[in-house]
Structures are given as C-alpha cells and as structure tokens.
C-alpha positions as CSV (number, residue, x, y, z in Angstrom):
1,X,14.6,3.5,38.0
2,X,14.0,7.3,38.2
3,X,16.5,7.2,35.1
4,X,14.8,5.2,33.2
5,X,11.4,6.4,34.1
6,X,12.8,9.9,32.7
7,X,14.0,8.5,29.2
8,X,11.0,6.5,28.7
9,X,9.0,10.0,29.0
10,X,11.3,11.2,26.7
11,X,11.1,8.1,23.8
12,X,7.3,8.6,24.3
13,X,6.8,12.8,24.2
14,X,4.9,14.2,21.3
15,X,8.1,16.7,20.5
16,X,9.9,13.7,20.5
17,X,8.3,11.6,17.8
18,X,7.7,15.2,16.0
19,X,11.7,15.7,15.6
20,X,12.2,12.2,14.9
21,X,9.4,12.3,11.7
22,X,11.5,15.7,10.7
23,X,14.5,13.7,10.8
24,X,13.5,10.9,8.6
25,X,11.7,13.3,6.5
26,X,14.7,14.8,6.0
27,X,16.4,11.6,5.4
28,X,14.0,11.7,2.7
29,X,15.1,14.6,1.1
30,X,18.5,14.1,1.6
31,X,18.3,10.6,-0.7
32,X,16.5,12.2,-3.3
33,X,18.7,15.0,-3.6
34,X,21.6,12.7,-4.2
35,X,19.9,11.1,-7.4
36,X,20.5,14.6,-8.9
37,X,24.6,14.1,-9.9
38,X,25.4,17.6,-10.7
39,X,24.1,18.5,-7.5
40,X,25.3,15.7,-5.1
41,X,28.5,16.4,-6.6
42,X,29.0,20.0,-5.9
43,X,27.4,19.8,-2.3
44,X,29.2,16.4,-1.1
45,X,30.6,17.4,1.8
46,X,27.4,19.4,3.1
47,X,25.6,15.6,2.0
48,X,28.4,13.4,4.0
49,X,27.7,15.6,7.1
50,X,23.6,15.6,7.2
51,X,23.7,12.1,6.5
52,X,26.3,11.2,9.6
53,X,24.1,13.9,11.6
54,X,20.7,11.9,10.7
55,X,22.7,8.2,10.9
56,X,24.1,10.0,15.2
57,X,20.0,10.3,15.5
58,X,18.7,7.3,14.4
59,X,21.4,5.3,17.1
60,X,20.7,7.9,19.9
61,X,17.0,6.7,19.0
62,X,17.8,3.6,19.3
63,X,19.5,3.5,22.2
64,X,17.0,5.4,24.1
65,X,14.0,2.9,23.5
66,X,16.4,-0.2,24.4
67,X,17.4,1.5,27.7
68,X,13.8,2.7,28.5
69,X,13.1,-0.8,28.8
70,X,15.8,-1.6,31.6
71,X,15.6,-3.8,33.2
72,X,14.2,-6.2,30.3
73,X,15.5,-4.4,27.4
74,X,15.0,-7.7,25.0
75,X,11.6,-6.1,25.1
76,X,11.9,-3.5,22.5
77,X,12.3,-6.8,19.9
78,X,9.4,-8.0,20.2
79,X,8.1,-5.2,18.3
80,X,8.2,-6.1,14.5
81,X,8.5,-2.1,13.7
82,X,11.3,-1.9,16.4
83,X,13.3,-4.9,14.4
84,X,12.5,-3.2,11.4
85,X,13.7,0.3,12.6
86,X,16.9,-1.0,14.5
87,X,17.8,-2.7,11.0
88,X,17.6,-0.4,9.2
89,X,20.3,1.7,11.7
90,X,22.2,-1.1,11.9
91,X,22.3,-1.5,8.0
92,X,23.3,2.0,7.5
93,X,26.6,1.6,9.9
94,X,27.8,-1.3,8.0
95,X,30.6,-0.8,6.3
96,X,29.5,-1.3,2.4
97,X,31.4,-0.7,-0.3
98,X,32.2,-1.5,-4.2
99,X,29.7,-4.1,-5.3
100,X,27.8,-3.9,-2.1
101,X,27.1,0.0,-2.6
102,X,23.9,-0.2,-4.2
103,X,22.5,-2.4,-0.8
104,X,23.7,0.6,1.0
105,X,21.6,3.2,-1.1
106,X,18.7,0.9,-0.5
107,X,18.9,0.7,3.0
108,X,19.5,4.9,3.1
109,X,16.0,4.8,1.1
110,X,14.2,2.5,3.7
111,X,14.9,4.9,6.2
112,X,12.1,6.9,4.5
113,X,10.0,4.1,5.1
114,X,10.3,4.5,8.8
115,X,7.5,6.9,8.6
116,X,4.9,4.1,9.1
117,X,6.6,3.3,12.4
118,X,6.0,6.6,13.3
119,X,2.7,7.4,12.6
120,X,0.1,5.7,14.2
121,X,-2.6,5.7,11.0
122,X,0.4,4.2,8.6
123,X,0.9,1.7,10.9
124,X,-2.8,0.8,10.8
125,X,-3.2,0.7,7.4
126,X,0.4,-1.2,6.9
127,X,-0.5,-3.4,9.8
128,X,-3.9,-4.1,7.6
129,X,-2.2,-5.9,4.9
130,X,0.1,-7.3,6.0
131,X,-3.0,-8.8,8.0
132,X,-5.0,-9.7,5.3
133,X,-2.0,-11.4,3.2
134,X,-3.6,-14.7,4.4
135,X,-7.2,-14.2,3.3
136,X,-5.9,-12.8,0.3
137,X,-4.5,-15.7,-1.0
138,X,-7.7,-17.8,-1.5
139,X,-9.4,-14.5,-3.4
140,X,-6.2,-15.0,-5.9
141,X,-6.4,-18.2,-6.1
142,X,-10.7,-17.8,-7.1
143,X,-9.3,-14.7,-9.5
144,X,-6.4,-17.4,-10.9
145,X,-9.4,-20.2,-11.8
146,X,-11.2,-17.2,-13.1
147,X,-8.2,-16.3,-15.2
148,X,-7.8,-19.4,-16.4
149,X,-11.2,-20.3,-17.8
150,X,-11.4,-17.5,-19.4
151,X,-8.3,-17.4,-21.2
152,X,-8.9,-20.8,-22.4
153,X,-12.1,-19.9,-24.0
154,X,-10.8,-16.8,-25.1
155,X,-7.6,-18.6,-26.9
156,X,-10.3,-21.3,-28.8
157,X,-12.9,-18.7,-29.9
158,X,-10.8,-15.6,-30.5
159,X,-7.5,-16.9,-31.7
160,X,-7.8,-16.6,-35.5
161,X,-9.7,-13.3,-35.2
162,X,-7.5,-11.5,-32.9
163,X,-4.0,-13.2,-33.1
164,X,-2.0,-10.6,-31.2
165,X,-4.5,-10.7,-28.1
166,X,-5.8,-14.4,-28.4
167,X,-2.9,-16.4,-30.7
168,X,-2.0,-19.0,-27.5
169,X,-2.6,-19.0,-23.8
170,X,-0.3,-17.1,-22.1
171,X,-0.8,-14.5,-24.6
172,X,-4.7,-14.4,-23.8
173,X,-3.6,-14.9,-20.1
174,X,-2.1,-11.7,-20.6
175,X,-4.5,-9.4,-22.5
176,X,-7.3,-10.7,-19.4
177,X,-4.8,-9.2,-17.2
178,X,-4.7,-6.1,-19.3
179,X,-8.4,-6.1,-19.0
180,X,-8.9,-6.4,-15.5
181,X,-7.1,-3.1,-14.7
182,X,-9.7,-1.6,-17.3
183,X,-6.7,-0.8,-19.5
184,X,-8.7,0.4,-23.4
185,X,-10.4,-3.6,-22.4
186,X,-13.3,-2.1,-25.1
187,X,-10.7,-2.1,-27.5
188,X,-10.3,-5.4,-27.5
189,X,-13.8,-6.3,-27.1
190,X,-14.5,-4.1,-30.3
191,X,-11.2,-5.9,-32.2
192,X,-13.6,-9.2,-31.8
193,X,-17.3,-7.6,-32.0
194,X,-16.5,-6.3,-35.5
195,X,-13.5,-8.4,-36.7
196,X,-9.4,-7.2,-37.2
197,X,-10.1,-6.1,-40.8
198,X,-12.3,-3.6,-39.4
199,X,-11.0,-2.7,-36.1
200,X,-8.3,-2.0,-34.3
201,X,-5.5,-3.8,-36.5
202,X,-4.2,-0.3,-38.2
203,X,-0.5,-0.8,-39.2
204,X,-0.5,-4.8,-38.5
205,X,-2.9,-6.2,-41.5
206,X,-0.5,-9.2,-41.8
207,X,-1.2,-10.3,-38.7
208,X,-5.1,-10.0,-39.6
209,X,-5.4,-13.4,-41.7
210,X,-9.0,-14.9,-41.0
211,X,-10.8,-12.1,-39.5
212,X,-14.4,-13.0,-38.1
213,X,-17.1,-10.8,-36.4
214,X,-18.4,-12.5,-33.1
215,X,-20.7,-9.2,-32.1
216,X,-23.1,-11.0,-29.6
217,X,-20.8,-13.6,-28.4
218,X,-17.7,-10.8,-27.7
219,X,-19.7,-8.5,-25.8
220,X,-21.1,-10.9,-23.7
221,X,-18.1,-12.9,-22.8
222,X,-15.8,-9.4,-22.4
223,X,-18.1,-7.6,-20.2
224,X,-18.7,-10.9,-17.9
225,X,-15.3,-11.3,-17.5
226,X,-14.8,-7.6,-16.5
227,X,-18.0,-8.0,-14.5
228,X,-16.7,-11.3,-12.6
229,X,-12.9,-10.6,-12.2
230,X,-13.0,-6.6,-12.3
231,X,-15.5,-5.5,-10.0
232,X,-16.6,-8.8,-7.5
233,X,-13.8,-10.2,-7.2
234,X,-11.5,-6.9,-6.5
235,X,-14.4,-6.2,-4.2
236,X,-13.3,-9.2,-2.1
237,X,-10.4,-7.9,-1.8
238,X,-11.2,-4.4,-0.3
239,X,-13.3,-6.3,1.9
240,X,-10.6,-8.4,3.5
241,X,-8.9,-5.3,3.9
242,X,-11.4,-3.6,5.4
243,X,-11.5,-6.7,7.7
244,X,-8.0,-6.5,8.7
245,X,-7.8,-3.0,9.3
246,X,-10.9,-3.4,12.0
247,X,-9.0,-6.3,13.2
248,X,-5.7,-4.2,13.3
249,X,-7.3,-1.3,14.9
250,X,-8.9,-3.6,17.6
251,X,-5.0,-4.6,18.2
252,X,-3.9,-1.4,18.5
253,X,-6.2,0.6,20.7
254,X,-4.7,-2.5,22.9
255,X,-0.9,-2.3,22.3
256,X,-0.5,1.4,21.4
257,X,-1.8,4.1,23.9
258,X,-1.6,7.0,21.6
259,X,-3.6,5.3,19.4
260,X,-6.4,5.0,22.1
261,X,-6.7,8.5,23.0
262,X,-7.3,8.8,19.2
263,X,-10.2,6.3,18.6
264,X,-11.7,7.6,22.2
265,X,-11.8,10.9,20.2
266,X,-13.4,9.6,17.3
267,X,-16.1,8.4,19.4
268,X,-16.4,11.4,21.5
269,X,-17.4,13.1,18.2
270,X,-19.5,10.7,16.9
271,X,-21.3,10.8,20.0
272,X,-21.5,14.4,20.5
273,X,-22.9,14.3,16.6
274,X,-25.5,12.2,17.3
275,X,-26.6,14.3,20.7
276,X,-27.1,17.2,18.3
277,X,-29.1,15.7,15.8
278,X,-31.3,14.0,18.7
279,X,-31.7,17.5,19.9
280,X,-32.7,19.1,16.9
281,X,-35.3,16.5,16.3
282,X,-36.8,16.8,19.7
283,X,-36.7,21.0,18.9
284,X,-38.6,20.1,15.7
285,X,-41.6,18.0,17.7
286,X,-42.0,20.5,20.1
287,X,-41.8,23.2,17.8
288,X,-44.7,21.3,15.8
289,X,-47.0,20.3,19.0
290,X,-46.5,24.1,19.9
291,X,-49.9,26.2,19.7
C-alpha cells in the first residue's frame, strides 16, 4: 500500500500535472508543425521521435493513475475525462494506416484537447455545457418556432420585393439565420424599407422585377425579430449556462480537491474585501463624529 500511496502522490503533485500540460502543449505544437510539408519533410525523423517520446508519456500517465487506484483500479473509469484521456492513448497506439491515416491525425489533434482534463477552470466551463445541453434544447426549440413564424411572414410580404433574401422559405429561413448573428441584418432591412430598385440590388437588377417600398412595416418586423431572437432569446441561453456552470462548480468543489482549495480562495478574498471596505466606512463615521 506504501507503493501505491507513493504513486498516487505522484499522479496528484502540482509538478506533475505541470510537465504533463507541457507535454500535451507540446503535442500541440508538434501537430501543427507537421501541417507545414516542407518542414515536416525535412525534420521527419526529429518528428517521429518527439511524437513516440510524448505517445511513452501519455501510457506512463496512464498507467500511473490506473495503478494509484489498486486495489480497485476500475475506478479511474468512472471518470468521463479519464475515458476520454485513456482513448485518446489508446487511439494513438493503434496501428492505422492507408485509408485509416487521416483518423490517426485526428486523434494526434485530440490530444491537444486533453488540456481541459488538465485544467481545473476548462473542465468547469466544458463540464458547463455539456451540462446545459439538456436545457438547451427547449430554448432551440422556442428560437426554431421563432424562426419559423417569421420566415413565413417574411416569404409572403417580402418575396416579390426582395427575391434573393425572401423568394421561398428556406431561403428566408436562411437570411433570419444570417440576421440573428447581426451579419449587415440592416442591409436587408433597408433592401425592403426602400425597395430593390433603390437598394442594395447593385449588379443583380434582373432579379429586381416588382420592387415595393414597405418603410414602416420592414423596420418594424426586422428589428422585432432581431429584438426577439437576437438578444432574449440568446440571453436564455447564457443563462442556462451560467446555470450549469454554478451547478458544475457545486460538483466540483465536491469531486475535485484542487478545485476546493481554489473556490476557498476566492472567498477568502472576497471576504477579506468586504472587511476592508467595512473598515473604511467605520473610519469615515468616526472621522465625522470626531470634534
């Protein structure tokens, strides 16, 4: 037990998980420097040998969190990060070739990925929405209804004006979508305030047939659709993030240990901030009842 007692101190030392964020950061490196051709080609050899040194790491790794949990090393499994991590290793030592080459490359690039497992605030934030997934769902299905109102009226009143935005419904479906992420939306708007003839049509006047100026009924439909779907509704969605990442930090002040030393030490400060401004405020009364 003294054995494994040791290796367990050693899986969980800071210098550990500091040299193994250096080694996947250098995984990193090492994948992007091989989508440079001229360069992997003349240094192929020096590639070959970091990337069996970093693969040697990653299954000492490995190794040494399954045997720090002798005698029940099934445990390390039941970590989702663990799976993740060990199949990644495993992935790597497969023996891929020919048409299975480029699955190889992408599993060389997910070892970058094994950063979240390393640092406690990636986890968090990953941990968050993957969390919120779930609740997500019924904000996309609100933002789909959303979507689909809209584009219907959009495809009836703007069709003949604006063919190229409007001309059928997944077409408008489209051009909402282009709006939401605030993409030129006025431009669009102002095709349809001021008619195609007039706006935004440069270099495509055959596809402005029957243009029409809608300047009241555009600008109110445009900006209540950006209003509706662009700002409330995305706002639901930070908020169920925000949810699941208090939720998720709840979990892991309970599972992770490192993690609690580091939310203790939030609140320490917070604390020790609201002391001082207590104590300057009782400075200031006694400074003002002073004679």
């Amino acid at each position: 037990m003294a054995t494994v007692d040791t290796i367990k101190k050693v899986v969980t030392h800071r210098y550990f998980e500091i040299f193994i964020l250096f080694v996947i950061l250098s995984a990193g490196i090492l994948v992007g420097a091989q989508t440079y051709p001229d360069f992997s080609a003349q240094h192929h050899d020096l590639i070959v040998i970091f990337d069996r040194l970093i693969i040697i790491i990653f299954v000492i790794e490995a190794i040494l969190k399954i045997a720090s949990e002798i005698p029940h090393p099934l445990k390390y499994f039941k970590s989702s990060w663990n799976v993740f991590d060990f199949t990644i290793v495993v992935g790597v030592l497969l023996p891929l070739e020919g048409s299975f080459l480029p699955v190889l490359r992408l599993l060389r690039v997910l070892r970058v990925f094994r950063l979240v497992t390393t640092i406690p605030k990636m986890r968090l934030i990953v941990g968050a929405l993957l969390k919120s997934i779930p609740s997500m769902v019924h904000v996309f299905v609100l933002l789909g209804i959303i979507f689909y109102i809209f584009a219907v009226i959009a495809t009836f009143a703007f069709s003949e004006n604006d063919p190229i935005h409007f001309g059928n419904f997944q077409t408008a479906f489209l051009s909402l979508f282009r709006m939401v992420t605030f993409d030129n939306w006025t431009d669009i708007m102002y095709i349809n305030m001021y008619g195609c003839d007039k706006y935004g049509y440069n270099g495509a006047w055959l596809e402005c047939t029957n243009s029409s100026a809608s300047p009241v009924v555009a600008a109110l439909f445009f900006t209540s659709f950006v209003i509706i779907s662009g700002l409330i509704v995305l706002n639901f969605l930070i908020g169920v993030v925000i949810n699941s990442m208090n939720e998720m930090k709840e979990e892991m002040i309970n599972e992770y240990p490192g993690y609690n030393k580091i939310a203790d030490k939030e609140k320490q400060e917070n604390i020790i901030e609201r002391l001082n401004k207590m104590d300057e405020k009782l400075d200031a009364l006694l400074y003002d009842r002073s004679p």
